[in-house]
N, C-alpha and C positions, 0 to 999 in steps of 0.2 A: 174602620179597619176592614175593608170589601177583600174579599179574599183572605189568604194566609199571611200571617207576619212575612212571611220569607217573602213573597211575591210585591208584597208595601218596599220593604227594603231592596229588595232587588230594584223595585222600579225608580226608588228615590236616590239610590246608588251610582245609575244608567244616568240621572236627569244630571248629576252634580260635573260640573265645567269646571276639572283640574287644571286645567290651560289658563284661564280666566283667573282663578283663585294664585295663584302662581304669579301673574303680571300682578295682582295687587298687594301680595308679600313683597314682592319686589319693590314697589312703589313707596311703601310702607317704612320700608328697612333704610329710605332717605332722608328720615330724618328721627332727630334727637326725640324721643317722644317723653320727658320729661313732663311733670303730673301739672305743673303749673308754667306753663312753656309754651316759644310762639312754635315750637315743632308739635307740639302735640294738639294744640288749635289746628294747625294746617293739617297735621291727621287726621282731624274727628271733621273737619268742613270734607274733607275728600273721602270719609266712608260715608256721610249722610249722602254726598252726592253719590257714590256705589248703592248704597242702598235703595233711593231714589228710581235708579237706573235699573236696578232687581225687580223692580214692582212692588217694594213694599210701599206700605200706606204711612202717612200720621210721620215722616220723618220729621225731625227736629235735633236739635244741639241746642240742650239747656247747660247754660252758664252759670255756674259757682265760684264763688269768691275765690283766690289764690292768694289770698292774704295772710298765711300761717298764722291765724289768729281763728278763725270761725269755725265753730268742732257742730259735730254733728254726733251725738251723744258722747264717745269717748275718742273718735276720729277726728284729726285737725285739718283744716283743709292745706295744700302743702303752698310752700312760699312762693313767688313767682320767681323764675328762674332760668335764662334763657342762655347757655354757653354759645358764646362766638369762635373763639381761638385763644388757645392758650401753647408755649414753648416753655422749655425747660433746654437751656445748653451751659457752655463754659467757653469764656473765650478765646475765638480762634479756630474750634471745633465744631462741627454741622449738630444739629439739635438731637439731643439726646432724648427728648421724649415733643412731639407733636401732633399736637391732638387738635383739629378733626380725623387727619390722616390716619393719627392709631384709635380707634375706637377705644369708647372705654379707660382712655387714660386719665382724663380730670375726672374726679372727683363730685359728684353730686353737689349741688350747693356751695362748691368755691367760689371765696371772695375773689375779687378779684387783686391784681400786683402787676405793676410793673417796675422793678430795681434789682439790682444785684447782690448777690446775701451769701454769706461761709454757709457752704458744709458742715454737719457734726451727724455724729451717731448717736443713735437712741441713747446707748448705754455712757456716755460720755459723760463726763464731770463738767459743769459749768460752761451751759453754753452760752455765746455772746448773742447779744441781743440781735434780732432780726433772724432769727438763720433759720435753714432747712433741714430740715433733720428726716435722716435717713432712717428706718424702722426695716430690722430683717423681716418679717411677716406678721400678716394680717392679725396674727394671735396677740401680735405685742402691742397693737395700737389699741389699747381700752383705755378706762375710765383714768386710771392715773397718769397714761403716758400725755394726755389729752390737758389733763390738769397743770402737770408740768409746763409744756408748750404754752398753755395761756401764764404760767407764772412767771416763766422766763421769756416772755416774749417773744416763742416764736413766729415763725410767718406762714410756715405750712409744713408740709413733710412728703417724702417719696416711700412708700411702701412696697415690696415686691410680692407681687402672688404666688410665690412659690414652685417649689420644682415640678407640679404636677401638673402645673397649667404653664409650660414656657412660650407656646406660640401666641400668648395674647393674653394683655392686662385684663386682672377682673374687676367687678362690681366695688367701687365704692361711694360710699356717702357721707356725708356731715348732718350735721341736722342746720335748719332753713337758717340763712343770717347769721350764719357760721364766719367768723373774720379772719380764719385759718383756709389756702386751699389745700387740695392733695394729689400726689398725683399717683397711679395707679402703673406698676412698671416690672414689666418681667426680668426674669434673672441677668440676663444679661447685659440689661442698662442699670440694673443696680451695679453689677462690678465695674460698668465704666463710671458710674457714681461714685464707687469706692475710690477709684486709681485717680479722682480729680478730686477729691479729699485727700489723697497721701502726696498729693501734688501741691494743695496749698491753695488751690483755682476754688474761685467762687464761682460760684450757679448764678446765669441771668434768667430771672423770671417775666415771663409776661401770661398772665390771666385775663383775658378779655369775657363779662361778662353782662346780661342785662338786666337789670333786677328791676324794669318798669314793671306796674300792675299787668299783672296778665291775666286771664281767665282759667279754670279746671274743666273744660268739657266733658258732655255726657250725652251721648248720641241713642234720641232712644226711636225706633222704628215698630211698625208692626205688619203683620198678614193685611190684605184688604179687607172690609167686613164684607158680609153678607147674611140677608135675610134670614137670619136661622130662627126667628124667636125669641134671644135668650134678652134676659132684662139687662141693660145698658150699665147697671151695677155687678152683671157676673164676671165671675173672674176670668183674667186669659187661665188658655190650658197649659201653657205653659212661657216662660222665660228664659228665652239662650244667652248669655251673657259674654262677654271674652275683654279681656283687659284690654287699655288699647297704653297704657304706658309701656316704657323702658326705653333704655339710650339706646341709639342705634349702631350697629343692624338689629338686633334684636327681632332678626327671621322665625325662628322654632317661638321664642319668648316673646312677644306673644305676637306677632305678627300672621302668623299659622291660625293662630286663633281667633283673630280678627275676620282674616278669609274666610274661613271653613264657617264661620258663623252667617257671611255675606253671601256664601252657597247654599247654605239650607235656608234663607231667606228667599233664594232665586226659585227653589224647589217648591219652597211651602206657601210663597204667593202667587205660583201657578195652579196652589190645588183647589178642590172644596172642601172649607173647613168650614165647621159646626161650631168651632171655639175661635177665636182669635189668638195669635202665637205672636209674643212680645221680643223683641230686641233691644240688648245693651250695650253700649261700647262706653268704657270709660277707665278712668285711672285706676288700678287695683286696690281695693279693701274703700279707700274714702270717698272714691268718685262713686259706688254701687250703697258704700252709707249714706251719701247725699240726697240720692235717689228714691233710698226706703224709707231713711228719715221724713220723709217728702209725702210717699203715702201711709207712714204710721201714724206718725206724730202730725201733720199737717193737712189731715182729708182727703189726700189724693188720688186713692181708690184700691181698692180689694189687691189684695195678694196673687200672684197667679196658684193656681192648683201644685205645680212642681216648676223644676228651674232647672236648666243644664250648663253646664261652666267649661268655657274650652278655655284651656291652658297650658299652650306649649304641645298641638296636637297634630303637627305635622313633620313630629322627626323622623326622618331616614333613621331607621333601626340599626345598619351593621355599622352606622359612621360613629352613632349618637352612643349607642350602646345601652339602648333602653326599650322595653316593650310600652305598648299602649298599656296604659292605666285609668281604669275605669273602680274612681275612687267614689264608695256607697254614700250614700244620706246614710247621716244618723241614726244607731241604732234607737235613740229617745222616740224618732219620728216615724212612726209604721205607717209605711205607704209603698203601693205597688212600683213605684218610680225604680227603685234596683234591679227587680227581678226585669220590667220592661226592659230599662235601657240593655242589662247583659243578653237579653233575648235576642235585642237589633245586633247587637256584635256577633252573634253567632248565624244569625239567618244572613248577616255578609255573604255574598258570592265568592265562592271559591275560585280564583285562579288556576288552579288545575285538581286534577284528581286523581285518585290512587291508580295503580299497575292495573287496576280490575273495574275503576271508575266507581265504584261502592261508596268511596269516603274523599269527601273535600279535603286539598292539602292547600298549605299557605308556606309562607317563609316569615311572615311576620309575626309577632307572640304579643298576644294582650292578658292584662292579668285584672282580678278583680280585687280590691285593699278597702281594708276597714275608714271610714272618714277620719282623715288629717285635718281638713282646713285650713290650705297655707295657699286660698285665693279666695276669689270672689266667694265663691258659694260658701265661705263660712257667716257671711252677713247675712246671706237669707235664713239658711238651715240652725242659726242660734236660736236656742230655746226664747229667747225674748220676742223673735219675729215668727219663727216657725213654719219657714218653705222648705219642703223635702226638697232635696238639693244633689245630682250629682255628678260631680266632674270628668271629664274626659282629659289625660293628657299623658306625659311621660315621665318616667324616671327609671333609673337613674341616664343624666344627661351628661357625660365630658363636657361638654360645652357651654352649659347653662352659665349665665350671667360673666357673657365676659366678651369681647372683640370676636371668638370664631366663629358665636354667633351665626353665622352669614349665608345666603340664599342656598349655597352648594349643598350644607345641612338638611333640608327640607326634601320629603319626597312627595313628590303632590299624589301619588297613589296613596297614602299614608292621609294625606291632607283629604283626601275624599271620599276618603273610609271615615275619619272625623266627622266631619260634615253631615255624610248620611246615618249615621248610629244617632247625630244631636236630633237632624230634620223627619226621623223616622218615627222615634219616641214622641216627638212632639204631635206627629201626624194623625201618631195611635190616639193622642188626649183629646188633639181636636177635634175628631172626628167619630169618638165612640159614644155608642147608646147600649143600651140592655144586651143585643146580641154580643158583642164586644166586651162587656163589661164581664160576660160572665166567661168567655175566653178568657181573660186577664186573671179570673179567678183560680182556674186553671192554672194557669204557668205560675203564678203565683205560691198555689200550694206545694207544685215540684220543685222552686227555686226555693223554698221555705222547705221543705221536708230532705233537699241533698244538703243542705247548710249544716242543716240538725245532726246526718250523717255522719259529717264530717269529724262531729266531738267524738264517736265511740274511740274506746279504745282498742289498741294501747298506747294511746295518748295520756304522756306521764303530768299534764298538768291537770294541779288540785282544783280547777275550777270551772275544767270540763262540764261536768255535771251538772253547776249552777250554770253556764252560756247555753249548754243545750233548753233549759228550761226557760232562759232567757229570747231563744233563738223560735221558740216554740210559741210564746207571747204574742213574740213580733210577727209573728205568721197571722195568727187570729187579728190584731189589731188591725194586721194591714188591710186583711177583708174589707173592712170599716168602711174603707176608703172608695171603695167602689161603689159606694151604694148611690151615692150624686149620680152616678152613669146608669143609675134603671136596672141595676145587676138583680136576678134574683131572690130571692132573700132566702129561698129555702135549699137555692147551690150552695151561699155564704154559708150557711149554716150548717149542710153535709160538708162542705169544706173545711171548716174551721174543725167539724167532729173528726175529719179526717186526721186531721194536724194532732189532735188530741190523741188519739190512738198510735199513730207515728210515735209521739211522746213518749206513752204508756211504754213500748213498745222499749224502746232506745234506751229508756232508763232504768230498765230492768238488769243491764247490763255493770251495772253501781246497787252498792245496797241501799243507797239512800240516793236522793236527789235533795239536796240542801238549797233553798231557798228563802229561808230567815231572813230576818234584817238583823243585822248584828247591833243597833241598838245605838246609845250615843245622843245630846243632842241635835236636834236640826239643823243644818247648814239652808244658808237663803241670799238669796243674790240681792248686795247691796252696790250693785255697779250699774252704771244706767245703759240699757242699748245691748247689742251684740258684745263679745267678748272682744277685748284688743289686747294681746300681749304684749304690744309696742305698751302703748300704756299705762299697760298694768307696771312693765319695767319702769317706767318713770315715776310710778305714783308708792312703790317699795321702799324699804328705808335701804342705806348703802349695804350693808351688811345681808340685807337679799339681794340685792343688786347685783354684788359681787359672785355667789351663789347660783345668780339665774346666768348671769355673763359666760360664767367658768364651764356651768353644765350646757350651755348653747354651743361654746368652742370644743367642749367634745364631741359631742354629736348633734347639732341642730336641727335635723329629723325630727330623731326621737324625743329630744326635750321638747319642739314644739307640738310634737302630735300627743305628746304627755300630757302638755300644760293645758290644749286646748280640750281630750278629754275629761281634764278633773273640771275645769271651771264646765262646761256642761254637764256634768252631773252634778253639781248643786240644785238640787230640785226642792229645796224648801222642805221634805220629808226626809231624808238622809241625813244620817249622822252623819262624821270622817269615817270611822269604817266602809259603812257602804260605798260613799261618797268613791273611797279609794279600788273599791271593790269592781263597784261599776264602772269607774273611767277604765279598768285594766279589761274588763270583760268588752268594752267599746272598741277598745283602743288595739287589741290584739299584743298590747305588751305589757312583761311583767317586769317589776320595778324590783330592786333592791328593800328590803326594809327600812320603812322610815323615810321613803322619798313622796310620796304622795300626801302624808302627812305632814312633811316639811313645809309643802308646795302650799298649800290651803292653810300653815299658817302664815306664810307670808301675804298671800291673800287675806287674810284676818288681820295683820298689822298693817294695811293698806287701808284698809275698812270696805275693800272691797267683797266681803264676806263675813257675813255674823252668824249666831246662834239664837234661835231664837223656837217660838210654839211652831209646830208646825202643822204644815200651809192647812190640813183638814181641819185643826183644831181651832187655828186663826176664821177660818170661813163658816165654822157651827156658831162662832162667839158674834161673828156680824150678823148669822142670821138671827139668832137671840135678839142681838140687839134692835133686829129689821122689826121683828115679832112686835117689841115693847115699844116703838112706834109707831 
C-alpha cells in the first residue's frame, strides 16, 4: 500500500476502462445465461478469453456436471436447459406472448409443447384436461396451485407480474424436468388472455427446448505470479467473484458484475503484487459450491485470505432507484475486510467539490448493511468454510429480475467506481507487509470505535447495550487478523486497549451492559456444507413449508436475511435464546416474538439442527479420551 489509501484508489480508478467494461455488458446481455445452458457455456468461453486478453494468468473454464442430479453438499448442480423459441397466440390473431423477442417470458426449465389447449382460470372448477391455466399473480402460483395442475393434467400456465412491473415480464422458474411450461406475462396480455377465454378460443402453444447434456461452467483466472517468496501453499489475498448466470439481458444482474470484476483484473495484473488475486465467474450459489467444494473437501488448495462479490454493480442510480451497497462479512468473522473495503469507497475521487472546494461532492449514495447472503459470498463467508466475505452491489432495483433489465440501465461511471472499490481492497491484501498492516490497524480501530458510536442512546432498542459490547469484541478480534501481515504486536495491543476504553467509555451510558448467555441447551449444525435455504425448504415437512412460503411472499428480504442469520448462529455453544438473540444483533432486525424460535424448530424437524453437549465440553471429552490413549 505505497503511499495513502486515497492515492492507491485514485490510481486504480484512473487505470479502470468504463468504455471497455460497457462493450462487454453489452456482449454479455446476448445471450440466455442459464446455469446449465449452451448460452451460458458461450458466456463463460468469452469471459476466459476477456480475461486472457486482461493479462491474467492460470485462465481456465472448469466443467461440472449439469445433470440435476450431482449436489455438492447441499447444492444440486442445475439441469441442462437450453431455450430456443417459444409463442403463445389464438387463432387468427399475431402472438400474444414471444419469447426470445420478450425477455423473460418462458419460464425457467419449461418443458417443451407444441398443440393447442382451452383456457381456464386459476380459480375455476373443473378444468379439462390439457389446458392452460391462467394465474392473476405470482402469489397464487404455490405449492397447491402447482399440485392441482399436475392432478388435473395441466400443460402449463400464464402468470402476470403484476401492476408494478407493466413494462416487462419477470423472473420465473420451475424446477429442473418440470413437464409443465410457463409463461411469464405482463398485464396487459393477461386481459387479452382473459377476452380469448370469454371468447371460447384456445391458446396455440409452441415451446421449443434443448434438454441435451450440457455443462455448468466456472471460469476461474488469476494476477500473473511473481517472485515474492511466499510458499506455493499460501493463500491468494484475495477472491473477486461475480455471477455469471441469468436470462438475458440481465445487464445490472449480473452482467455489470461480470465486467467490473474483468476491470480490476485489467488493473491488478498490471500491478506488483506480493499475493496473488484470484478470479470467479460462475452460476450463482452452486457454480462457487462447486468450486469450494473442490478445495475443501477435495485438496484443492488454501482458502484466499478474504473475497469480494460483485452483484448487480453497475446500476444507474436515478433510473434504477437504488444506492451502491456495500454489504459487510459476517459479524461471526472479525476481519479487517469491512473496515478496508468502506475505506476504498470513501477515498473515491470526487467529481466535484464544494462552493469553497473544502468537501468532495458526488450525486451518487452508497450505503453500508449488515450481511444478507443472497449471492455468492454467502458460500465462502458460511461458518462451515469461513472466508470473510463482502459484497458490492445494489438495492433497492425497479428493475431487477425481469426484461427491463437492459444496457440503457447501466452507468459505466457507476461500473467503475465497482471495479475500483473490488481492485483497490484487493491491492491493499496483496501487497502489504508490517508498514501497512499497522495502517490497517489504524483505520480499523476508527471504523470499530464509530460503529460502537453508533448504539448510544437515545436509541430505544433493548439490545443496544449487548451489540455495543458485541461490536467492541469484533474490533479486538479483528486485530488478530493482521498479524500474518508483520503488523506490530505492541500497536495491536494499544489498539485493542484502545477499543477497550472506547467500550468502558460508551457503556457508562446504560446501568449495566448485559452480556450473559441466556442459557438453554446447545444448538449444532447438523447440515452438511454452507447453508442452503433452497434446501433447507425442500428438506421441511409441509406444514413449515407452508410457513416458510407465506413469510417469503411477504417480504423475501427480510425473511431471507432472517433465515440466513439464525442458521449462522448455530455455533454449537448457544442455546435458542442466544441463538435468536444473535441472529437479531447480526442481522440489524427485530423479529416479532416467537419467530426465531419457530424458525430453528423447523430446522430441528428437518434434522438440520440438534441439541446436543457443547462444542467446548465435546472437545475436553476427546481430549480425555486422546490422554487414555
Amino acid at each position: 500500500m505505497p503511499g495513502s489509501l486515497a492515492d492507491l484508489v485514485a490510481g486504480i480508478h484512473h487505470g479502470i476502462d468504463a468504455d471497455e467494461a460497457m462493450c462487454q455488458v453489452a456482449r454479455l446481455t446476448e445471450w440466455d445465461r442459464y446455469q446449465g445452458s449452451a448460452g451460458i457455456a458461450a458466456a463463460a468461453d468469452f469471459v476466459a478469453g476477456e480475461a486472457e486478453r486482461a493479462g491474467l494468468a492460470g485462465v481456465e473454464v472448469l466443467n461440472f456436471p449439469a445433470d440435476g442430479r450431482t449436489a455438492w453438499w447441499t447444492f444440486t448442480a442445475p439441469s441442462s436447459w437450453t431455450p430456443r423459441a417459444a409463442h403463445l397466440s389464438v387463432p387468427g390473431r399475431p402472438a400474444l406472448v414471444d419469447y426470445p423477442a420478450q425477455p423473460y417470458a418462458l419460464a425457467a426449465y419449461s418443458a417443451a409443447a407444441h398443440t393447442e389447449a382451452p383456457l381456464v382460470r386459476a380459480q375455476d372448477d373443473g378444468w379439462p384436461p390439457g389446458a392452460v391455466v391462467l394465474v392473476p399473480s405470482a402469489a397464487r402460483l404455490d405449492a397447491k396451485l402447482h399440485a392441482r395442475m399436475r392432478h388435473e393434467r395441466a400443460i402449463g400456465f400464464c402468470v402476470t407480474t403484476g401492476p408494478s412491473r407493466p413494462e416487462a415480464a419477470g423472473r420465473l422458474e420451475l424446477p429442473g424436468g418440470s413437464d409443465l411450461f410457463g409463461f411469464s406475462v405482463v398485464p396487459g396480455q393477461m386481459d387479452r388472455l382473459h377476452r380469448a377465454l370469454s371468447r371460447g378460443e384456445r391458446a396455440r402453444v409452441a415451446v421449443d427446448v434443448d434438454t441435451s447434456p450440457a455443462r455448468m461452467p466456472v471460469v476461474v483466472a488469476r494476477t500473473p505470479e511473481r517472485d515474492a517468496g511466499l510458499s506455493p501453499s499460501s493463500p491468494d489475498a484475495c477472491l473477486i467473484t461475480a455471477h455469471l448466470c441469468h436470462p438475458a439481458p440481465g445487464a445490472n444482474d449480473n452482467a455489470s458484475g461480470v465486467a467490473a470484476a474483468l476491470a480490476a483484473g485489467r488493473v491488478l495484473a498490471a500491478r506488483p503484487l506480493r499475493r496473488p488475486v484470484r478470479f470467479l465467474w460462475a452460476p450463482e450459489f452452486v457454480g462457487l459450491a462447486a468450486y469450494v467444494h473442490r478445495l475443501v473437501e477435495e485438496g484443492g488448495g488454501p482458502l484466499p485470505m478474504m473475497a469480494v462479490d460483485l452483484d448487480m454493480v453497475g446500476q444507474d442510480q436515478r433510473r434504477c432507484g437504488g444506492p451502491l451497497i456495500v454489504e459487510r462479512s459476517p459479524e461471526y468473522l472479525p476481519h479487517f475486510a469491512n473496515a478496508l473495503v468502506e475505506a476504498c469507497v470513501r477515498a473515491l475521487p470526487a467529481a466535484a467539490r464544494s462552493y469553497s472546494g473544502a468537501v468532495g461532492c458526488d450525486v451518487w449514495a452508497w450505503r453500508s448493511t449488515p450481511f444478507v447472503g443472497a449471492s455468492d459470498h454467502a458460500v465462502l463467508a458460511d461458518r462451515a468454510i469461513g472466508c470473510p466475505s463482502v459484497q458490492l452491489g445494489h438495492w433497492p432495483d425497479r428493475f431487477n429480475h425481469s426484461g427491463a433489465d437492459t444496457l440503457d440501465k447501466v452507468d459505466p461511471q457507476e461500473l467503475r467506481r465497482s471495479a475500483a472499490i473490488a481492485a483497490s481492497a484487493a491491492a491493499v491484501v496483496a501487497t502489504a507487509g508490517p508498514p501497512e498492516a499497522d495502517r490497517l490497524a489504524h483505520l480499523l480501530t476508527r471504523w470499530t470505535a464509530r460503529r460502537m458510536t453508533a448504539c448510544l442512546p437515545p436509541d430505544d432498542d433493548p439490545l443496544a447495550a449487548t451489540l455495543l459490547t458485541r461490536l467492541a469484541r469484533y474490533g479486538r478480534d479483528a486485530l488478530d487478523t493482521l498479524r500474518p501481515f508483520g503488523a506490530d504486536p505492541g500497536l495491536l495491543d494499544r489498539q485493542a486497549a484502545l477499543l477497550d476504553g472506547v467500550h468502558r467509555t460508551l457503556a457508562a451510558a446504560w446501568d449495566h451492559v448485559p452480556v450473559q448467555r441466556l442459557g438453554g441447551p446447545p444448538l449444532r449444525r447438523a447440515w452438511p456444507g454452507p447453508f442452503n435455504l433452497r434446501a433447507l425448504l425442500g428438506a421441511v415437512n409441509e406444514s413449515d413449508r407452508h410457513w416458510f412460503t407465506r413469510r417469503l411472499a411477504e417480504d423475501r428480504g427480510r425473511f431471507y436475511a432472517s433465515a440466513m442469520a439464525l442458521a449462522q448462529s448455530v455455533d454449537g455453544v448457544s442455546g435458542t435464546a442466544d441463538v435468536v438473540r444473535t441472529a437479531q444483533l447480526d442481522a440489524g432486525i427485530r423479529w416479532e416474538p416467537g419467530f426465531g424460535e419457530r424458525f430453528l424448530a423447523a430446522m430441528a424437524g428437518a434434522g438440520w439442527v440438534k441439541e446436543g453437549e457443547r462444542e467446548e465440553e465435546r472437545e475436553g471429552e476427546r481430549a480425555e479420551e486422546g490422554k487414555g490413549k
